[in-house]
C-alpha positions as semicolon CSV with decimal commas, in nm:
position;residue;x (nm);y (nm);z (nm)
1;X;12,007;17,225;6,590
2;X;11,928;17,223;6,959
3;X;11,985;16,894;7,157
4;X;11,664;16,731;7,260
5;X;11,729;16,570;7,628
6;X;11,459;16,331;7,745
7;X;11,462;16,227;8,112
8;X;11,245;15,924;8,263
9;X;10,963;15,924;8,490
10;X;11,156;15,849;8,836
11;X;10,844;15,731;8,967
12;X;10,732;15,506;8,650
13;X;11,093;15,364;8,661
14;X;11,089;15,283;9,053
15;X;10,763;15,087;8,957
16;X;10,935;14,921;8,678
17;X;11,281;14,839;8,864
18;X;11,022;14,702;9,127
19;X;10,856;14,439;8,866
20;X;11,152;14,363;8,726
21;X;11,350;14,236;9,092
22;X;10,988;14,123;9,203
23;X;10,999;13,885;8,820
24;X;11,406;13,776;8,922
25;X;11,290;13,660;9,287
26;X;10,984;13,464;9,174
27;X;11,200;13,321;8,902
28;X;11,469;13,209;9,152
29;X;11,226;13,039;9,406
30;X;10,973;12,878;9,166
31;X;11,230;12,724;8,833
32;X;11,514;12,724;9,093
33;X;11,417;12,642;9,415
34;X;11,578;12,931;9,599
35;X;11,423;12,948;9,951
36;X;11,599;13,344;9,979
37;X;11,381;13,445;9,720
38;X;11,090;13,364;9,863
39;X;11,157;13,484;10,209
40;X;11,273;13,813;10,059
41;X;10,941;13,813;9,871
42;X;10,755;13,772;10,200
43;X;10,956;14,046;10,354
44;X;10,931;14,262;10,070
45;X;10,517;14,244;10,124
46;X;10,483;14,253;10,472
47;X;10,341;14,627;10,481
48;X;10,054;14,505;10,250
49;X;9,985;14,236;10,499
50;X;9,942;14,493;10,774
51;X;9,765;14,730;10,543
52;X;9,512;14,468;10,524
53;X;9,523;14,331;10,902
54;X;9,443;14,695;10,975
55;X;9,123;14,682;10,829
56;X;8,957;14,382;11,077
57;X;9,168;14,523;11,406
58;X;8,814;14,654;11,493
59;X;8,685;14,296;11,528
60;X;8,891;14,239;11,923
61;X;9,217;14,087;11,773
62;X;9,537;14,219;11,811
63;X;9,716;14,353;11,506
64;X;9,993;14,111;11,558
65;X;9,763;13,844;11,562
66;X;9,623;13,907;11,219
67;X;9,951;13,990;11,053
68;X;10,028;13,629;11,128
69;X;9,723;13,521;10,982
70;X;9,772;13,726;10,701
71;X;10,115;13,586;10,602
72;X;9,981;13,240;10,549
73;X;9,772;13,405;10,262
74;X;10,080;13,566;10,149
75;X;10,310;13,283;10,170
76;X;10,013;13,072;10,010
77;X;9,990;13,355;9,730
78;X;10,352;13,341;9,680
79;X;10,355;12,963;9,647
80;X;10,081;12,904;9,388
81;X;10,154;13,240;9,204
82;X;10,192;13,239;8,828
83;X;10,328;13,514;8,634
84;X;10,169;13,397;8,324
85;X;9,895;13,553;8,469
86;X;9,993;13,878;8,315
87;X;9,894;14,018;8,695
88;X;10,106;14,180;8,984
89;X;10,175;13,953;9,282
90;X;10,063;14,208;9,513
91;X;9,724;14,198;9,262
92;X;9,691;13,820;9,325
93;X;9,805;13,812;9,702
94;X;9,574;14,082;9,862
95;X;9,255;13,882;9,814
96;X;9,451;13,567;9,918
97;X;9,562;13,732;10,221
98;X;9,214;13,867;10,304
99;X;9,031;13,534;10,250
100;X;9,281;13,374;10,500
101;X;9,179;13,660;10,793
102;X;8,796;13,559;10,690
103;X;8,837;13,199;10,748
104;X;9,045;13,280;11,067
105;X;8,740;13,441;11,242
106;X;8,521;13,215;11,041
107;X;8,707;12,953;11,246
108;X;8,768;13,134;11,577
109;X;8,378;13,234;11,613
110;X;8,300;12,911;11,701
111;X;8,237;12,751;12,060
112;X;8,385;12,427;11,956
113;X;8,648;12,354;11,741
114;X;8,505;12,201;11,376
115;X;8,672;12,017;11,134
116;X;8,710;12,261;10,839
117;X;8,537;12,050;10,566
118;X;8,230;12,017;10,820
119;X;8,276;12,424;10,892
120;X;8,280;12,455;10,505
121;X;7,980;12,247;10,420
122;X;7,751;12,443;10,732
123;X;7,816;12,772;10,514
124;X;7,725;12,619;10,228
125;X;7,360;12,508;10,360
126;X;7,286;12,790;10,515
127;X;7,373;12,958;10,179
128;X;7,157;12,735;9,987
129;X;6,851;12,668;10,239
130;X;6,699;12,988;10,189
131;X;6,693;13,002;9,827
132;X;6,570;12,638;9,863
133;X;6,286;12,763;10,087
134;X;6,197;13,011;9,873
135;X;6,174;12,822;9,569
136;X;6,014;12,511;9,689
137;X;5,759;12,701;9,971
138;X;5,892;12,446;10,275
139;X;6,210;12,423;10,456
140;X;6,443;12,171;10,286
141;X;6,482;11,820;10,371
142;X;6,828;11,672;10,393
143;X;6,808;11,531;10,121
144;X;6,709;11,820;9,886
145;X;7,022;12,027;10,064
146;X;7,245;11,724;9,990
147;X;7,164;11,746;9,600
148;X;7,193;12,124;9,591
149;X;7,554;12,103;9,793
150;X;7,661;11,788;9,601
151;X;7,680;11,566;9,944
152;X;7,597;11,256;10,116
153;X;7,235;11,303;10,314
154;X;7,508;11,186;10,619
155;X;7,720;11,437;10,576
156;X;7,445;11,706;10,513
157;X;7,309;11,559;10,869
158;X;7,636;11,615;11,008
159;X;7,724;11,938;10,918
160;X;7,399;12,064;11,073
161;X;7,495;11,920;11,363
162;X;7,812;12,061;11,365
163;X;7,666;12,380;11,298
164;X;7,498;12,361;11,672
165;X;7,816;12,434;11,779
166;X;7,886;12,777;11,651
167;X;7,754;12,947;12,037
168;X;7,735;12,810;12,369
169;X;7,603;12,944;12,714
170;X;7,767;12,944;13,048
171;X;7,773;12,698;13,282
172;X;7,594;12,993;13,497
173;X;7,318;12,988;13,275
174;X;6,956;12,950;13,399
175;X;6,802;12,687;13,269
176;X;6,421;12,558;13,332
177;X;6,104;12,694;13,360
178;X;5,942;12,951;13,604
179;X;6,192;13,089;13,867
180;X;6,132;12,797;14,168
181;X;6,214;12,544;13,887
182;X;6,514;12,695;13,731
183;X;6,848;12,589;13,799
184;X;7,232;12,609;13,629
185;X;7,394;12,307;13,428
186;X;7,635;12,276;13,696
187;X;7,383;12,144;13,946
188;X;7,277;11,959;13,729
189;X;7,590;11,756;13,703
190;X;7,572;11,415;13,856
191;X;7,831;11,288;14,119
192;X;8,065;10,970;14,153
193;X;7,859;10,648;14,196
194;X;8,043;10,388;14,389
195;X;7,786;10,143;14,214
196;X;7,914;10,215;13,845
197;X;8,275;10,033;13,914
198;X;8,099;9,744;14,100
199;X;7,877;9,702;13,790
200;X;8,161;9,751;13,551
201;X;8,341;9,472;13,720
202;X;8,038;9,244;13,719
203;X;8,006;9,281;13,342
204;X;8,306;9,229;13,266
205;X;8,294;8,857;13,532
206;X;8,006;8,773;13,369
207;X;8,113;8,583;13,058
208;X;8,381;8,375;13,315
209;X;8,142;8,325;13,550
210;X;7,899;8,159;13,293
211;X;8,151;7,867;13,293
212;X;8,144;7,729;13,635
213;X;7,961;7,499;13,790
214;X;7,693;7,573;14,031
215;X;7,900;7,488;14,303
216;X;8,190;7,667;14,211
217;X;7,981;7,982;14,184
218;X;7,857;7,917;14,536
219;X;8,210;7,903;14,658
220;X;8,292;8,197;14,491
221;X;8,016;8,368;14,634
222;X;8,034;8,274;14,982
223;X;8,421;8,351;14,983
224;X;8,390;8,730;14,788
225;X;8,049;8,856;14,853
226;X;7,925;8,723;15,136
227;X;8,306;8,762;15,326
228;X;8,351;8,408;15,445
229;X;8,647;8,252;15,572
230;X;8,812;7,925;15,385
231;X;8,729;7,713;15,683
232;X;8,348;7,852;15,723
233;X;8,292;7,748;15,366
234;X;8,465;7,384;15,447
235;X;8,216;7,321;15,679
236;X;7,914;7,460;15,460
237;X;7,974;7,211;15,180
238;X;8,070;6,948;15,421
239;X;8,478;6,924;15,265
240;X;8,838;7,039;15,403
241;X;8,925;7,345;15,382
242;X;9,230;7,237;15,191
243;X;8,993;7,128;14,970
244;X;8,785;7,471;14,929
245;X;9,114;7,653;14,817
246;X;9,162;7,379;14,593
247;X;8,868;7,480;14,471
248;X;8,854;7,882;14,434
249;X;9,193;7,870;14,298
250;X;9,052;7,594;13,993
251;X;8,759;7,875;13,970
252;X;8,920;8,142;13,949
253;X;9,174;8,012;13,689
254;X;8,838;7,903;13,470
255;X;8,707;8,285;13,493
256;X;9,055;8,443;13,405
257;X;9,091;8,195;13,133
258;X;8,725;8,295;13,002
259;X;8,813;8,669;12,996
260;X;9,104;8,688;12,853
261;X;8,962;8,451;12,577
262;X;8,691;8,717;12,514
263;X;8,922;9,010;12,528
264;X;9,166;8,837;12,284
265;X;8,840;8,782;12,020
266;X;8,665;9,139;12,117
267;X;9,102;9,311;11,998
């Protein structure tokens, strides 16, 4: 009777070793806590990450760039991964990795920087307006885009709002009408007004000086707008000009007094 010798698949048993040490190292980091595992499972993935950075290199990113990007995914995959699942990691972490390069150039492709739940919602209405449109014959009001999104009318408002800043123009840029009339933002730009601190200081006297008396705002006047000495003053109101300083010091004590008062209530 000749001996029957049967000899394994070397490539079906590499894949099998594989699940088996990938199984042990999820095992270890998520019932055990073992932070090794899981960097050895992000190691052991990396090339998968930059098989799949590869793909958006095209878009004016560097590869490095994306690989980075992509390893959030993979550490996210890792992290939430259940092997009751029945599925591969590598199965579950490719589309995990991919989403997180989306939403990276999702986010980057943006003029301004947008909170990510306003970012979020903006995709959603313009996902939902046109099928609104279609259905209903108008453009959709706020409100019908909050019901179909499942948000405030506010929030729908500010979303849209948001989504104004997905471009912006140069501060080069022509704006106006014909060619005489057309000019750049940046002459447009206003200077410094002297005026706006003398106004900001007189709002912010006003409440004190509301308390004097008529004379005391006379004083007050005489000696900080109008530049006159002590002694000039003295012999405008017909006192000494001991008397005077008396006088603006009392007044100004009132209008400190007054302003702090409204600055304690306003805090």
């Amino acid at each position: 009777m000749n001996a029957v010798t049967c000899t394994a698949n070397p490539v079906t048993a590499g894949v099998s070793h594989k699940r088996l040490e990938e199984k042990r190292l999820l095992r270890a980091y998520h019932e055990l806590g073992d932070s090794r595992a899981r960097d050895e499972l992000i190691v052991r993935y990396l090339p998968l990450v930059y098989g799949v950075s590869r793909r958006y290199c095209q878009r004016g990113e560097q590869l490095e760039d994306l690989v980075q990007v992509g390893c959030i995914g993979l550490i996210k995959a890792i992290d939430r991964f259940d092997s009751a699942r029945g599925v591969a990691l590598s199965t579950y972490a490719t589309p995990n990795i991919i989403g997180e390069i989306k939403r990276y150039f999702r986010d980057k492709g943006w003029a301004v920087k947008v909170p990510r739940g306003l970012l979020e919602l903006n995709m959603r209405l313009e996902q939902v307006s046109g099928s609104l449109a279609g259905i209903n014959h108008h453009a959709p009001t706020v409100h019908e885009l909050a019901d179909a999104v499942d948000a405030s009318a506010e929030d729908v408002m500010e979303a849209i709002e948001a989504g104004r800043s997905r471009s912006s123009l140069s501060l080069d840029h022509r704006i106006g009408g014909d060619e005489e009339d057309e000019r750049s933002p940046m002459e447009s730009i206003g200077e410094y007004e002297a005026g706006f601190d003398v106004a900001e200081r007189r709002i912010i006297l006003e409440p004190g000086m509301e308390r004097l008396s008529a004379r005391e705002r006379s004083i007050l006047h005489q000696r900080f707008f109008q530049g006159l000495t002590q002694s000039q003053i003295a012999a405008n109101i017909g006192v000494s000009q001991m008397h005077v300083s008396r006088l603006i010091r009392r007044a100004l004590a009132k209008v400190r007094a007054e302003i702090e008062l409204r600055e304690g209530k306003e805090s």
